[in-house]
C-alpha positions as CSV (number, residue, x, y, z in Angstrom):
1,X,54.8,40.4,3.8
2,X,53.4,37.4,2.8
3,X,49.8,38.3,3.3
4,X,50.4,41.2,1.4
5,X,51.4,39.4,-1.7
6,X,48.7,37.1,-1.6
7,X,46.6,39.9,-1.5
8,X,47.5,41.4,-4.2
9,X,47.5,38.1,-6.1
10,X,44.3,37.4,-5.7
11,X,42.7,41.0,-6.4
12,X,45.1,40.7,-9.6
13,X,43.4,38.0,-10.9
14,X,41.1,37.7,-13.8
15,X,37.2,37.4,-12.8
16,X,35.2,36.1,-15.3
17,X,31.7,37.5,-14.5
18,X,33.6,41.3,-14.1
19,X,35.4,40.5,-17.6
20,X,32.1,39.2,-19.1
21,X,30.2,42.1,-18.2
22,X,33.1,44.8,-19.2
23,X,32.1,43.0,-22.6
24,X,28.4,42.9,-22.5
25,X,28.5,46.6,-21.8
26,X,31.1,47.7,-24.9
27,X,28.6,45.3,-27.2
28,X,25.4,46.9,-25.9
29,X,26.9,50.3,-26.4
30,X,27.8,49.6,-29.8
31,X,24.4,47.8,-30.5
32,X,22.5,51.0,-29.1
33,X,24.6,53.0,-31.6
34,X,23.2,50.9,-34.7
35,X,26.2,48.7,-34.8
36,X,25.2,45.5,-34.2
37,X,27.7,43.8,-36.5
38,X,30.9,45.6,-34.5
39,X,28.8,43.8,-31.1
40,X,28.4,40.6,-32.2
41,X,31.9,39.4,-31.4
42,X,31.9,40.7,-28.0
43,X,28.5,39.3,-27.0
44,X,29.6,35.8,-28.0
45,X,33.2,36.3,-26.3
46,X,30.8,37.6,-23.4
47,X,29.0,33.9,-23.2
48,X,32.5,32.4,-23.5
49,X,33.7,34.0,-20.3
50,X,30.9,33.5,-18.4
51,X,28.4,31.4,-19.6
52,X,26.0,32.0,-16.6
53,X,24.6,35.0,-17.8
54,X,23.0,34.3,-21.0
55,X,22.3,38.3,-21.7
56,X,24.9,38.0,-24.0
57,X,23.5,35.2,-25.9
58,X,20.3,36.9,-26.5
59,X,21.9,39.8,-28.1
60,X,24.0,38.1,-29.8
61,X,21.1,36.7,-31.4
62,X,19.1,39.3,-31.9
63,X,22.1,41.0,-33.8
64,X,22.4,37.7,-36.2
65,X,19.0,38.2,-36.9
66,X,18.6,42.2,-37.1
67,X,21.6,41.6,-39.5
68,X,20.4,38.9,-41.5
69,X,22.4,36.2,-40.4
70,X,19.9,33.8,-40.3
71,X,21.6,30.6,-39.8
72,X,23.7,32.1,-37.2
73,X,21.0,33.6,-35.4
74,X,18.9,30.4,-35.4
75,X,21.9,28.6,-34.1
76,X,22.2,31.1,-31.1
77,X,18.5,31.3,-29.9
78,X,18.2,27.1,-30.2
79,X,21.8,27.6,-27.8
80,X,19.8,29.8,-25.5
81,X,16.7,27.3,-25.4
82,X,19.0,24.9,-24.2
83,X,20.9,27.1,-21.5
84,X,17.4,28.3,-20.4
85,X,15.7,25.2,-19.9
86,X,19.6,24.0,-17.3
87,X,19.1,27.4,-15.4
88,X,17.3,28.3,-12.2
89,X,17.8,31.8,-12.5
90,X,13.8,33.1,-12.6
91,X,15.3,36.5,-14.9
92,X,15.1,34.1,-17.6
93,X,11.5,33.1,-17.4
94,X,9.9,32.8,-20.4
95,X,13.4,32.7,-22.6
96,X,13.2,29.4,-23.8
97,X,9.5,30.1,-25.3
98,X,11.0,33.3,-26.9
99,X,14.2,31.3,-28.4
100,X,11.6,28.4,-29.4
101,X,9.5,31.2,-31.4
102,X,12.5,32.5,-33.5
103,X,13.9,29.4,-34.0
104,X,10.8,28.6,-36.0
105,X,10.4,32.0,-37.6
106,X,13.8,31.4,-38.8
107,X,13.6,28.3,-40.4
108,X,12.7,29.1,-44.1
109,X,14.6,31.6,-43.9
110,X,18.1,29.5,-43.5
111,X,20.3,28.7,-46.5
112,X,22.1,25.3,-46.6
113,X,24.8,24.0,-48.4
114,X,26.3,20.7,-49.6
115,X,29.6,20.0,-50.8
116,X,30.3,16.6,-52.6
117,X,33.7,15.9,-53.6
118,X,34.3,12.7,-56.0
119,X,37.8,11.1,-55.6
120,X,37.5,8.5,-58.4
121,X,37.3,5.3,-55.7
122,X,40.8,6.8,-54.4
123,X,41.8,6.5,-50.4
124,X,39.6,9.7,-49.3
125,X,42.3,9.8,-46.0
126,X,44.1,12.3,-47.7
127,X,40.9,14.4,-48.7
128,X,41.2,18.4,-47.5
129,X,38.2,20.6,-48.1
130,X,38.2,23.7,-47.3
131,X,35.3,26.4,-46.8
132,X,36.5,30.5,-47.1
133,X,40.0,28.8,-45.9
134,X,38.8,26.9,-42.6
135,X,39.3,23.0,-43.3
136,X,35.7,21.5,-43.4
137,X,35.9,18.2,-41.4
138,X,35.5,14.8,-43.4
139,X,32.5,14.0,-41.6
140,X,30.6,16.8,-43.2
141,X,31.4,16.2,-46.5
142,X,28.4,15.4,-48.1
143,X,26.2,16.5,-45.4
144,X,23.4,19.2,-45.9
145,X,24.9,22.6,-44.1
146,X,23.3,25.5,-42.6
147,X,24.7,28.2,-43.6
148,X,24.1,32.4,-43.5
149,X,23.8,34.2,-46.9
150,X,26.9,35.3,-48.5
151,X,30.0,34.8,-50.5
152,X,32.0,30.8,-50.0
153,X,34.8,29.7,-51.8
154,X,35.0,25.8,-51.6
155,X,38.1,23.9,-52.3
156,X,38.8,20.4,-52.8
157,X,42.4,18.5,-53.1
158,X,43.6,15.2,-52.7
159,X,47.1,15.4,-51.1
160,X,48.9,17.5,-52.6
161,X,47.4,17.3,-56.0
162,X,45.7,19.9,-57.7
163,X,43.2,21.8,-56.2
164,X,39.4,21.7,-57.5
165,X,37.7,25.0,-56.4
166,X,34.2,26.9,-57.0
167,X,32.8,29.9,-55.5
168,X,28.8,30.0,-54.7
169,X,27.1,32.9,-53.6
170,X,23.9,31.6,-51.0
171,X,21.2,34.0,-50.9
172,X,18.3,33.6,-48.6
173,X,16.6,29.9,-48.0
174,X,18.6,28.7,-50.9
175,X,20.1,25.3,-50.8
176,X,23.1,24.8,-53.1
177,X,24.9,21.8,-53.9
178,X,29.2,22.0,-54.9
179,X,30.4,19.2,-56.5
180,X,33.8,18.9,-57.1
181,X,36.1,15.9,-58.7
182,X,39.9,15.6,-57.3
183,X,42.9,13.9,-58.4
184,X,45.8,12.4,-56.7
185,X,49.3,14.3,-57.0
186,X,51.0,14.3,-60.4
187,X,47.4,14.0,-62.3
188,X,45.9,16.5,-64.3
189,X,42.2,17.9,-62.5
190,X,39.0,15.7,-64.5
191,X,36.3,18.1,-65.8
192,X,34.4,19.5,-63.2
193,X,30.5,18.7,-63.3
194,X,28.2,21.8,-64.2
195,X,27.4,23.2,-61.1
196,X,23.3,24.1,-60.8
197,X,21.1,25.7,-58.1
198,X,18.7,23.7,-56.7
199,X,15.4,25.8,-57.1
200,X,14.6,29.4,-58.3
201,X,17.0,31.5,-55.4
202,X,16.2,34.5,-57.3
203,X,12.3,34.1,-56.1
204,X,13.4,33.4,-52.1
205,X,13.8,37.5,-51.3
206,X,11.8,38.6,-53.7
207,X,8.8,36.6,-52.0
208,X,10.2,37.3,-48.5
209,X,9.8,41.1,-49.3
210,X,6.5,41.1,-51.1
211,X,5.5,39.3,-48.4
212,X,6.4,41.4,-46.1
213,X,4.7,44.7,-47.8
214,X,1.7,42.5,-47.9
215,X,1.4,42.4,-44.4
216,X,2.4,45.9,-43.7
217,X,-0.6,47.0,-46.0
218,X,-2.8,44.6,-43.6
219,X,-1.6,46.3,-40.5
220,X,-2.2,50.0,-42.2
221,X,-5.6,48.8,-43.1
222,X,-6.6,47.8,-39.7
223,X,-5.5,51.4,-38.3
224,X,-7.6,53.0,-41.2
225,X,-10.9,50.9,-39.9
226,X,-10.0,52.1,-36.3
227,X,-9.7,56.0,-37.7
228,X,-13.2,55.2,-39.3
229,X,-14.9,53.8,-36.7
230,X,-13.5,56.5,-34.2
231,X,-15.0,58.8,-36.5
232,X,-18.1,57.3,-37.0
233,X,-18.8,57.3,-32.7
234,X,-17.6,60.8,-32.5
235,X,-20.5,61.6,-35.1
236,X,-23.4,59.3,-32.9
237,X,-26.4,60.9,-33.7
238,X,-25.5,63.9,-34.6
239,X,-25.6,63.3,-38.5
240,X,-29.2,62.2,-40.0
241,X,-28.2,59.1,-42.0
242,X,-31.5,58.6,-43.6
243,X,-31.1,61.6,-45.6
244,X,-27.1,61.5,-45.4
245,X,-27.0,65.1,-43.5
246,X,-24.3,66.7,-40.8
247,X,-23.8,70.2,-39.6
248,X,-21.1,71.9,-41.2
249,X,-19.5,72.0,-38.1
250,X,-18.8,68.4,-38.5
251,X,-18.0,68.0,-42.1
252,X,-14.1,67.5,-40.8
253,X,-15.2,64.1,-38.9
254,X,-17.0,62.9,-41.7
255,X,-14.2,63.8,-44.3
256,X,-11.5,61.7,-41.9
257,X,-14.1,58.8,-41.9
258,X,-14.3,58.9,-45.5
259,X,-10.8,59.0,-46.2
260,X,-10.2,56.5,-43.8
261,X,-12.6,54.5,-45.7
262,X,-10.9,54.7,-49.0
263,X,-7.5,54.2,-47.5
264,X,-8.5,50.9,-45.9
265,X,-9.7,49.7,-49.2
266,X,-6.7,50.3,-50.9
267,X,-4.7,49.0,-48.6
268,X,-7.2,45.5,-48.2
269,X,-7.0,45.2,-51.9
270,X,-3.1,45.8,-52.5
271,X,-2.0,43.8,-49.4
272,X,-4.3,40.6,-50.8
273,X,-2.4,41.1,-54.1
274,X,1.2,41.1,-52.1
275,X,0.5,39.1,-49.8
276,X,-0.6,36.2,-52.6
277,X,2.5,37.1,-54.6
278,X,4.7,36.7,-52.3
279,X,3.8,33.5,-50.6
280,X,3.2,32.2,-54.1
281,X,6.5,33.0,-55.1
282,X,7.8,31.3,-51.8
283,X,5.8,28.3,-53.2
284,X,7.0,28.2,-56.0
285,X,10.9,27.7,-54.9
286,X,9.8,25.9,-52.2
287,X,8.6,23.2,-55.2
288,X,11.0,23.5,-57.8
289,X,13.6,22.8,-55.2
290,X,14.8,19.0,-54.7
291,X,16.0,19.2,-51.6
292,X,13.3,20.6,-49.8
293,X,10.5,17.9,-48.8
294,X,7.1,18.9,-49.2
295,X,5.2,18.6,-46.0
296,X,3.2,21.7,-44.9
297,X,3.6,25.6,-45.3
298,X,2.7,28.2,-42.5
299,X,1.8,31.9,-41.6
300,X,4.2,32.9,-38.6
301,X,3.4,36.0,-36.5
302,X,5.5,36.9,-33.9
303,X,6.2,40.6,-32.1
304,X,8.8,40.8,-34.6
305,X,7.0,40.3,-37.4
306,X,5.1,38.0,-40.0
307,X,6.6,35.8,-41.9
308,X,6.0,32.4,-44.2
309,X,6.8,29.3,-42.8
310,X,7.4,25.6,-43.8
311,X,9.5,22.5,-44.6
312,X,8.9,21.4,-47.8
């Protein structure tokens, strides 16, 4: 009777790799049904369980990304360099060299925040600040934070003074300062300093996506050349291009090379005009933006996609 209830006991009990892959499974269902933001949860809870099999962590990052959470996303495929470069496990070949890849792709593309909070020369001990309620640890205070787009509510108090509170929506690359002055309990709030961006945010998607239709056109203008050129060796010398003659019979071939023609020319000159916008708007933030430091910008292609790169 014993060894029965040991038995049972043991094939009761919770196995993390079973769990973990119960998990991966709902989250890759839900991903293959275009919901990637209901997946996300369960491929990070996936990793959690069983951190062995860093599946989970992929997805989770390719979700972040496919969703636009950039920060996130660049947070979970520099995790997965890391877990790559501890494992033996030859299924992950190559991994690392994939997460390395979007973790630069990524880069301009992550918005950062910084929250200053002025206490007057008061005992900052007693300091709370709180990001979309979670308590923001002191040690970050004042520290440059990477961040996904999207809605934060910052709130500073002293005690149990009067709150100080502002509400910043980051949009893509921005970097946004919140400064905030608290008092101690009993004292009225001090006027709050005029909060500013920190560059032109308006011009960060607006480059990334003229950008982006820039490089599209490129791509359509290199099948157009290949439809030409296919229809130019389908022709060989069957057309007499000295005096610009072709049988009837092959007027369709030539009108396909001509069109092709024209098409590729459209597309070369509107996807230089795009393509110029865009990074020039990208610039342009990129410079009227203290807190970047100028050192270099980049052309990023990856399988995908294009995309600007840089510090500045």
């Amino acid at each position: 009777m014993i060894g029965v209830v040991c038995l049972v006991a043991r094939s009761a009990h919770a196995d993390p790799s079973s769990d973990a892959k119960d998990l991966f499974d709902r989250a890759r269902d839900l991903r293959k049904g275009g919901d990637c933001a209901g997946a996300l949860g369960l491929f990070h809870k996936a990793y959690d369980i069983y951190p062995s099999a860093l599946g989970p962590l992929r997805n989770a990052a390719e979700c972040e990304e496919s969703t636009g959470k950039w920060a996130s996303a660049r947070r979970s495929w520099m995790e997965l360099r890391r877990a790559v470069m501890l494992t033996k496990n030859e299924n992950y070949a190559g991994w690392d060299n994939d997460a390395d890849a979007a973790a630069k792709r990524l880069a301009a593309r992550v918005s950062h925040l910084t929250i200053d909070v002025s206490t007057s020369g008061r005992d900052t001990s007693a300091l709370e600040v709180m990001v979309n309620g979670e308590t923001l640890e002191r040690a970050l205070v004042g520290t440059q934070l990477d961040r996904d787009p999207g809605k934060y509510v910052v709130r500073a108090r002293l005690g149990s003074g009067e709150p100080a509170e502002q509400t910043v929506d980051l949009v893509t690359g921005e970097s946004h300062t919140v400064r905030l002055v608290v008092a101690p309990p009993g004292q009225p709030l001090p006027p709050q300093p005029k909060q500013q961006d920190e560059g032109s945010s308006a011009l960060v998607p607006i480059g990334w996506v003229t950008l982006s239709l820039g490089l599209g056109a490129f791509v359509g203008m290199g099948v157009a050349i290949g439809v030409r050129q296919d229809a130019l060796n389908s022709l060989g010398a069957q057309c007499d291009y000295a005096h610009v003659t072709c049988s009837p019979s092959l007027q369709p071939t030539v009108s396909r090379g001509q069109t092709a023609s024209a098409v590729a020319t459209a597309l070369a000159v509107g996807g230089g005009i795009a393509t110029g916008l865009g990074a020039l708007f990208l610039v342009i933030h990129a410079v009227s933006s203290p807190s970047h430091k100028k050192e270099h910008v980049s052309l990023f292609f990856s399988p995908m996609g294009a995309s600007l790169e840089g510090s500045f």
